[in-house]
N, C-alpha and C positions, 0 to 999 in steps of 0.2 A: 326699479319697477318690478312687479309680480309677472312679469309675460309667464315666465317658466309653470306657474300653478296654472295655466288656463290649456286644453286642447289642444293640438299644432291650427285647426282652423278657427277656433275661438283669439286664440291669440295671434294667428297672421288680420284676422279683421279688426281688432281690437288697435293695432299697431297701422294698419290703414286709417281707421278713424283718428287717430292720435296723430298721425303725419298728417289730416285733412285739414286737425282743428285751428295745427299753428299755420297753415294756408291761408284756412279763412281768417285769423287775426291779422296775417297778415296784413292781406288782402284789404281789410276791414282799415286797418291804420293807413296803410299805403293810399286807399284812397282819400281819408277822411284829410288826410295831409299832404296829401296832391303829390307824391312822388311821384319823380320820374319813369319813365320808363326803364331807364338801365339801373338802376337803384332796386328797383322790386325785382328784377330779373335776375339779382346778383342776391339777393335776401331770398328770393326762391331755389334759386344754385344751391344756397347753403343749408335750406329744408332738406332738397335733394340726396345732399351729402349726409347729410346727418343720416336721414333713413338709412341710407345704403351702409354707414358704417354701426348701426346698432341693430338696424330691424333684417337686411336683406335685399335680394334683387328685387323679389315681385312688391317686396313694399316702396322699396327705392321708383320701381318704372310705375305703380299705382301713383306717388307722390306725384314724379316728374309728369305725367300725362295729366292730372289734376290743375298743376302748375301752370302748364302751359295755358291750358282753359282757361284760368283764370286770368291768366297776362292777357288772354287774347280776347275777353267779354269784358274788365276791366280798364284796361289801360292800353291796349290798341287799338285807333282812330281807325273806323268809326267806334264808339264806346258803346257798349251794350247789345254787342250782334258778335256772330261768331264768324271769323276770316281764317280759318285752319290751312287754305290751299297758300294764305298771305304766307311771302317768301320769310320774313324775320321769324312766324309764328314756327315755319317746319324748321329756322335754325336752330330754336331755340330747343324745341324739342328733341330734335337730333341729339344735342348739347347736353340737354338733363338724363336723355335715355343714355346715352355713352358714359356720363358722368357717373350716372347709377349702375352700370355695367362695372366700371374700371374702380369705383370702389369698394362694392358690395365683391369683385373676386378679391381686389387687397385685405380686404378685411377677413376674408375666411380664409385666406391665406394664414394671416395673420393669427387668426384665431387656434387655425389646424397648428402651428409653429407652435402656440401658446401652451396647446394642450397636451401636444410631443413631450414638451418641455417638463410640464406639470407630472406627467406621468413618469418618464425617466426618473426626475427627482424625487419623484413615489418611489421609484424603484431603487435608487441609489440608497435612498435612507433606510430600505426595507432590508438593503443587502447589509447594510451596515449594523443592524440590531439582529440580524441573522447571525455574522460574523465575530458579534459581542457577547451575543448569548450562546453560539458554538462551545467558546470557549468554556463557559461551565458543565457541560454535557459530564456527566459519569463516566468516565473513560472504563470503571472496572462492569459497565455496563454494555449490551450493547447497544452502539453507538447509531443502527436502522430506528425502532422505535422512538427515539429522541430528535431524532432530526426529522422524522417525519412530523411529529407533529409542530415542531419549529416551523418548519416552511408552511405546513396551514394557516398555523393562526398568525405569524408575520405577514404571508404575503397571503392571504385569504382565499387560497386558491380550493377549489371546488373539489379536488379530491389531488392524492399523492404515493405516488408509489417507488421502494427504492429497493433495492437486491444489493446484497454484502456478501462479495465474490470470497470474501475468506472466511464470512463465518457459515457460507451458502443460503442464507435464509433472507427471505422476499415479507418486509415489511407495508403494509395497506390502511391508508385512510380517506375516507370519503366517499362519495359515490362511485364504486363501478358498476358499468352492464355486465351482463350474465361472457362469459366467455376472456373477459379482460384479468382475467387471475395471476397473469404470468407475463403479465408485458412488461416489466422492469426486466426480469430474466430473459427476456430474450431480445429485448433490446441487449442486452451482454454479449449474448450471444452470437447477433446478429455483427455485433460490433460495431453498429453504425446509428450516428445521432439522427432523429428525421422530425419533423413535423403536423401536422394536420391540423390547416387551418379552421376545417369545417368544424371541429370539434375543440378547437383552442387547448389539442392537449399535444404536448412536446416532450421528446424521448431525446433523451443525454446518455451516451458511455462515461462514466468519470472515472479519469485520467489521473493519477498521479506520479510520477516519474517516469518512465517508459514503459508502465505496465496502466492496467485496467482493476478498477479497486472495486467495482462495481457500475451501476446504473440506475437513472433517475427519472421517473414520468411524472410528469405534474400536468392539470388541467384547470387553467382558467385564463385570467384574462394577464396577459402577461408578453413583454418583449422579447426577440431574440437574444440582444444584449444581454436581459436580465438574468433570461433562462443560462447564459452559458457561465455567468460569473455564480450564480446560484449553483450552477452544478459542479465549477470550481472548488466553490468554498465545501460541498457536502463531500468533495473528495480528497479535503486537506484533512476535513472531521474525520472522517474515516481511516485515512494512512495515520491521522496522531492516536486515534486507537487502538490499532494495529502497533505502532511502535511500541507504545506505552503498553501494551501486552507482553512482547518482547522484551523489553526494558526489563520488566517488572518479571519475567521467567529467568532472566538471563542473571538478574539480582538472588530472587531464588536458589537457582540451580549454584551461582557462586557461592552462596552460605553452605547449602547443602554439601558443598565437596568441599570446604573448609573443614564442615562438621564430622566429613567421613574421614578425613587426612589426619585430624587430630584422633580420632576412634583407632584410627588404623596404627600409628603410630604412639599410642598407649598401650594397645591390646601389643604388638610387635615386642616393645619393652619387656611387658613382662611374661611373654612366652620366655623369651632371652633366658629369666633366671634358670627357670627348672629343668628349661632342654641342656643349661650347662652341666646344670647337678646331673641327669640323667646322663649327658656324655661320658661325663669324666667316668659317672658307676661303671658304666658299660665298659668302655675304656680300658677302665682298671682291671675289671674280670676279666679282658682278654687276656692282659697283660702278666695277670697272676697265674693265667692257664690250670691246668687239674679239671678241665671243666669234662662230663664227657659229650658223647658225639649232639646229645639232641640240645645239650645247656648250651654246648657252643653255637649250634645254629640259633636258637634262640638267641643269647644275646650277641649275634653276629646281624641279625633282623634289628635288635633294639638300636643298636648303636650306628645298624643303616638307614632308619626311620630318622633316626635323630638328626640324623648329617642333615636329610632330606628336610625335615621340619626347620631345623636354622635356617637353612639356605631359604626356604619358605618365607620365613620373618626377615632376614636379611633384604629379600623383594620388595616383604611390606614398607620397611624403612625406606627402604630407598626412593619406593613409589608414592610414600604418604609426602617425602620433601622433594621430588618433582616436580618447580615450576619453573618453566620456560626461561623468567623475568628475573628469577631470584638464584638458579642453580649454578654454583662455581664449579666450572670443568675443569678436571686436571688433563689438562691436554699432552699426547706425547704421540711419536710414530707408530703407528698397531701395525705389524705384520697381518693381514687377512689373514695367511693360512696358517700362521702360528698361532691366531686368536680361536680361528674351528678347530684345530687340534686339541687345544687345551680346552675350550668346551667343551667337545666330544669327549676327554678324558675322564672329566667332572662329571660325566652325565651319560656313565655305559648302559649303553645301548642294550635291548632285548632279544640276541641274535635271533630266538626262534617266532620273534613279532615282525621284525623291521630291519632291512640293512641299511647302510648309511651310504650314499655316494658323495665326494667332495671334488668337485669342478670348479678351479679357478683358473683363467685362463694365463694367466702371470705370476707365477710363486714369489716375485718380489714386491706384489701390489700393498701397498701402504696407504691407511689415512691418516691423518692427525684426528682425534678421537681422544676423549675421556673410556680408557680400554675397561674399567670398571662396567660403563654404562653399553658398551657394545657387547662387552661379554654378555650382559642381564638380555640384552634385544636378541641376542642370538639362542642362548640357553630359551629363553619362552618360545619362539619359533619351532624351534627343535622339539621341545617338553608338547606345545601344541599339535604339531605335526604328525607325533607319535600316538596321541589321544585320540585322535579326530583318524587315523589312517587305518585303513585296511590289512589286517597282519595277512605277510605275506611279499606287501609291494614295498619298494625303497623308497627310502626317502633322498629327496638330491639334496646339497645345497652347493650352491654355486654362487661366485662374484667375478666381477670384471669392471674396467675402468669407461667410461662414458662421459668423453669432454672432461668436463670440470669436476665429476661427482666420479662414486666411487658405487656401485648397485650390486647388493647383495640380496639371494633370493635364497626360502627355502618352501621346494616343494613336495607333494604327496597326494595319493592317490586316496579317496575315502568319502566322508560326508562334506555337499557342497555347500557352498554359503551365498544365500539368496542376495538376489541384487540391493534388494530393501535394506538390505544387514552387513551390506559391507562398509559403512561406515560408523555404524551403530557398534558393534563390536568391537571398535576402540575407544567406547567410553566403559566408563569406569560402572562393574556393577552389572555392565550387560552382559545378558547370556542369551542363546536362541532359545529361544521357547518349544524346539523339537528337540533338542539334545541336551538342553538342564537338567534333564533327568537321567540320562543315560548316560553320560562323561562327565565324573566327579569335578567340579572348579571353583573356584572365585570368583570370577569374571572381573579381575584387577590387572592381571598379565599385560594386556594387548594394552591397554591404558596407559601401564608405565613405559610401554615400549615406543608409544605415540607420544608423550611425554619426553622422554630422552633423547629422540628423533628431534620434534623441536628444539631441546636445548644445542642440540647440534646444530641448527637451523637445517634440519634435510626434514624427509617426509616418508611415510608410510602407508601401503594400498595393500590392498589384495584383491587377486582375481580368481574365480573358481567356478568351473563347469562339470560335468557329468564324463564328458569325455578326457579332454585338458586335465583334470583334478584342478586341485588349490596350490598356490603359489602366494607365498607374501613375500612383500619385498620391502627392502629399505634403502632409501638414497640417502646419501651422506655427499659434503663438497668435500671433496679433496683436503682443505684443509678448515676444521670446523670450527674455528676459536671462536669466539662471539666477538661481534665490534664492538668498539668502546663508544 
């Protein structure tokens, strides 16, 4: 039937008259065919019923008070007079009003159960073409614009707002009031999911692994359940954009240091040739002597440049085939203090820049080590130490035994290195941006030294203040072979 197209009191009377009419047919047959009294009483019950379970209570107790009137001018002796106070006349009634009471609330029970029902499974299927069509989102996109308008036009909701704590930007769709610009962002910040029924709008932090990826306001008509598995899925969208960012930097950056290792190790090769030609020249001329006092300093400078530029390329090579997974260590017992001497040898010192102090607490302290690979970590330490320090202050290096590992430091008094930059400085390529100007370098050193560290499986830090100076260190285990 059309009740729904008519007024709420156009169709509560409409729905009255329609419960009167099958009375009077009733009524009309019941008597034309002389039923009984408990017959019509039972055929009026189920008028009774019927209202209460289609139309409601006021049509159900309209029905039922009709009913009885009619039982009681009809077919209660005397016939055709009204006995209301008669005892059957107020059972009956009793009977039809309770009857219309006990099923007009089962039925809107029923009804409210029905419509719980209908709506969840609105929402279920809403989360599910949410959750479907997630998946296609732009990942090299961001991933606030796309989702907001997903959860509009799925779940039709009245306006939406979401904040993307890692790219910080506050995406908006739909109607806000004046002052509402920022409620995704500070529900973040607030950290806490909340409410407001007056206004049918719901504030989500979304979660994804023990941190917070962001936060979600949506307004409209919408369940708690629904809101929280909604705000679920906008935060799985979100961390797989975030990874696939990372993925996709992490792919990057591994081509790019393939590209620089093979550069680095071509360019190394053929410096090789003509620093050899230049050695030997040099070499030679010493060799042959007759030079006088300024040809021999001259080429006593060429042939110290030269040392220094091999040993340079030598770095390169070694640091262009530096990887952790791939490098075969020649392992053997390295004496520490026989390893600092013979560095120190290789790499004299600038008496009138920097003295050297060598503090180890046990002159027989040994690691097992690739002594090639410790000598290069130690030689850059040293060679850095002396670049970055203040002529005038020494430089320490010092090692001692600690448990399992073996901790070699070398320090110096000079330029510090900011908190932001002390692990930046061990990639490859980086320099500070206040001293790439002023302290000639590569910025490869620290790299191969973080590099050879891992092949040992130990590790490499530095720490550096204004007072303290700079200290770098390197841990080695006692004995570094790689497991098999």
């Amino acid at each position: 039937m059309g009740w729904t197209n008519l007024p709420q009191r156009l169709r509560t009377l409409a729905q009255c008259l329609a419960a009167g009419a099958v009375l009077a047919l009733l009524t009309y047959g019941g008597f034309v065919l002389q039923i009984n009294l408990l017959t019509i009483s039972l055929l009026y019950l189920l008028v009774v019923v019927a209202a209460a379970s289609l139309f409601g209570f006021w049509q159900a107790s309209f029905t039922s008070i009709l009913a009885v009137l009619l039982l009681d001018y009809y077919f209660e002796p005397p016939l055709f007079s009204f006995e209301v106070a008669n005892s059957g006349i107020s059972v009956a009634l009793v009977t039809f009003e309770v009857t219309a009471l006990t099923i007009s609330r089962l039925h809107r029970r029923e009804m409210r159960v029905a419509e719980e029902a209908d709506f969840h499974r609105a929402g279920m299927e809403q989360l599910y073409e949410l959750s479907r069509s997630s998946l296609l989102l732009d990942l090299r996109q961001p991933p606030g614009p796309q989702l907001a308008v997903l959860i509009q036009r799925v779940f039709d909701v009245r306006a939406v707002a979401l904040f993307d704590m890692n790219l910080g930007r506050q995406d908006r769709l739909g109607d806000w009031d004046a002052g509402e610009e920022d409620l995704a962002k500070e529900c973040f910040l607030r950290d806490a999911s909340q409410e407001d029924s007056s206004t049918q709008t719901w504030h989500r932090v979304l979660r994804a692994g023990p941190g917070s990826v962001g936060a979600l306001v949506v307004r409209g008509k919408l369940s708690s359940l629904v809101v929280d598995a909604l705000a679920s899925l906008a935060a799985i969208a979100i961390d797989r954009c975030q990874w696939f960012e990372k993925e996709e930097r992490a792919e990057t950056a591994k081509k790019s240091e393939q590209l620089r290792a093979a550069v680095m190790d071509a360019l190394a090769h053929e410096f090789k040739t003509p620093l050899t030609a230049v050695q030997t020249a040099s070499s030679g001329l010493l060799e042959l002597g007759g030079l006088t006092k300024s040809q021999l300093d001259l080429v006593t400078l060429i042939d110290g440049e030269v040392v220094r530029l091999n040993r340079l390329c030598t770095r390169l090579l070694k640091s262009a085939k530096l990887d952790p997974k791939e490098v075969d260590l020649q392992t053997t017992d390295v004496n520490v203090v026989g390893l600092v001497s013979e560095v120190l040898a290789g790499h004299p010192a600038e008496a009138q820049r920097n003295s050297i102090e060598v503090g180890v607490e046990d002159p027989s302290l040994t690691v097992r080590a690739d002594r090639g690979l410790l000598a290069m970590i130690l030689a850059q330490y040293i060679d850095n130490a002396r670049k970055y320090s203040t002529p005038g202050t020494p430089i320490a290096i010092a090692a001692r035994a600690s448990h399992s590992e073996v901790l070699i430091s070398v320090h110096n008094f000079g330029s510090t290195i900011r908190i932001d930059e002390r692990e930046r400085i061990f990639e490859r390529f980086y320099r500070s941006p206040e001293l790439k100007d002023v302290v000639p370098g590569t910025g490869i050193g620290l790299s191969a030294v973080r590099k050879a560290a891992e092949a040992h499986r130990g590790h490499v830090w530095v720490i550096s203040d204004d007072k303290g100076g700079t200290t770098f260190f390197l841990s080695l285990p006692m004995d570094a072979r790689r497991p098999h």
